[in-house]
C-alpha positions as CSV (number, residue, x, y, z in Angstrom):
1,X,79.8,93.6,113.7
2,X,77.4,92.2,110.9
3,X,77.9,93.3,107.4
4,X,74.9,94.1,105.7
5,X,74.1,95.2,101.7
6,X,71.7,97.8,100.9
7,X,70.5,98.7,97.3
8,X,68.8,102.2,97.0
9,X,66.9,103.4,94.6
10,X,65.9,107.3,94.1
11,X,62.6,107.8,94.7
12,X,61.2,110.7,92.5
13,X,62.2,113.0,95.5
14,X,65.2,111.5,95.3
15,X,65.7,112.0,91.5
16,X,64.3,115.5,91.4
17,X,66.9,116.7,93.9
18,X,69.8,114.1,92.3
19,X,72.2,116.8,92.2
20,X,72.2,116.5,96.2
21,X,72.9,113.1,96.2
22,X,76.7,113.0,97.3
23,X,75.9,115.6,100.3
24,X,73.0,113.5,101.1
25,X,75.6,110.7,101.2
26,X,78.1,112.9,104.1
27,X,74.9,113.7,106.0
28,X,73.6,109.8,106.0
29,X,77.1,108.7,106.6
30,X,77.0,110.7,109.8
31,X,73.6,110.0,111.0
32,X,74.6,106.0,110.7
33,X,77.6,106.8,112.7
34,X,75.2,108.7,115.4
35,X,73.0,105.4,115.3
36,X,75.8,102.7,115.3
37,X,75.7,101.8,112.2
38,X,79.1,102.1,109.6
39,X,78.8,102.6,106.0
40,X,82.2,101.3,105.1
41,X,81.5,102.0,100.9
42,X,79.1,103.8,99.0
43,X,79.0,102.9,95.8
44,X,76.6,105.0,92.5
45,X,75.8,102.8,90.3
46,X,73.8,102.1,87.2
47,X,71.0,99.7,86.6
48,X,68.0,98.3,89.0
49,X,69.7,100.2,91.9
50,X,71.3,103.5,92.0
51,X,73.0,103.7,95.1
52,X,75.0,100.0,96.9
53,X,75.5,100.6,100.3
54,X,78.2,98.3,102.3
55,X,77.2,98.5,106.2
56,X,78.5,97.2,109.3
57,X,76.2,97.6,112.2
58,X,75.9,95.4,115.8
59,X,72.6,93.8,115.1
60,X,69.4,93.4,112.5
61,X,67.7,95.8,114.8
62,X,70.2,98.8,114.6
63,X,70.6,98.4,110.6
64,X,66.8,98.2,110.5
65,X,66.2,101.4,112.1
66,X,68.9,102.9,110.7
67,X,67.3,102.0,107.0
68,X,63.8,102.9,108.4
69,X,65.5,106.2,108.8
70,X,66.6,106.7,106.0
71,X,63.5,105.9,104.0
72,X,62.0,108.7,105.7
73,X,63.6,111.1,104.4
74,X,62.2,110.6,101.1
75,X,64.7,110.3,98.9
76,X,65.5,106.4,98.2
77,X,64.0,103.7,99.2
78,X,65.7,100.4,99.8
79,X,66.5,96.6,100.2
80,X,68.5,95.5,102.4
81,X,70.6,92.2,102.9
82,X,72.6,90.5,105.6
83,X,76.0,89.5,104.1
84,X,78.4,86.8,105.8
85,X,82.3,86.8,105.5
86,X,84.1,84.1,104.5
87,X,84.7,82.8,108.4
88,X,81.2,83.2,109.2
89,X,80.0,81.2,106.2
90,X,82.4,78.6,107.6
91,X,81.1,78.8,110.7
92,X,77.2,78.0,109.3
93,X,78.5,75.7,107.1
94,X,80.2,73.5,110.0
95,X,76.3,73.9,111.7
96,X,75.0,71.0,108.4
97,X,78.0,68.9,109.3
């Protein structure tokens, strides 16, 4: 599985209803499983981004959709990255030679 990084932040939706943010967090845990993605760590934080996300899903397609998703809700919006473990950097990194 890819890893993947998404930083949310609240929309004023989101913000409004802040207090709802950790059972938001169960139900969007569980619709990622439904979809195939894994949130492996949520993280609340403060700063640019109010919300890191640590995801491991089968493709760019699946994590897409899955972040597509959850924008619809209305509640955060997001950016998210593609992340590579230390062997798969290694792997790239042989690809320069």
């Amino acid at each position: 599985m890819a890893m993947y990084i998404s930083l949310l932040q609240f929309t004023g939706q989101g913000v409004r209803s802040v207090k709802e943010t950790t059972r938001r967090a169960q139900a969007a845990t569980a619709e990622a499983e439904k979809m195939g993605v894994k949130i492996t760590t949520a993280l609340w934080t403060m700063g640019a981004y109010d919300v890191v996300l640590i995801l491991d899903a089968p493709d760019d397609e699946t994590v897409s959709a899955f972040s597509l998703k959850l924008a619809s809700l209305g509640n955060v919006k997001s950016h998210t990255m593609r992340a590579f473990r230390r062997e798969e950097m290694e792997n790239i990194l042989a690809k320069i030679g």
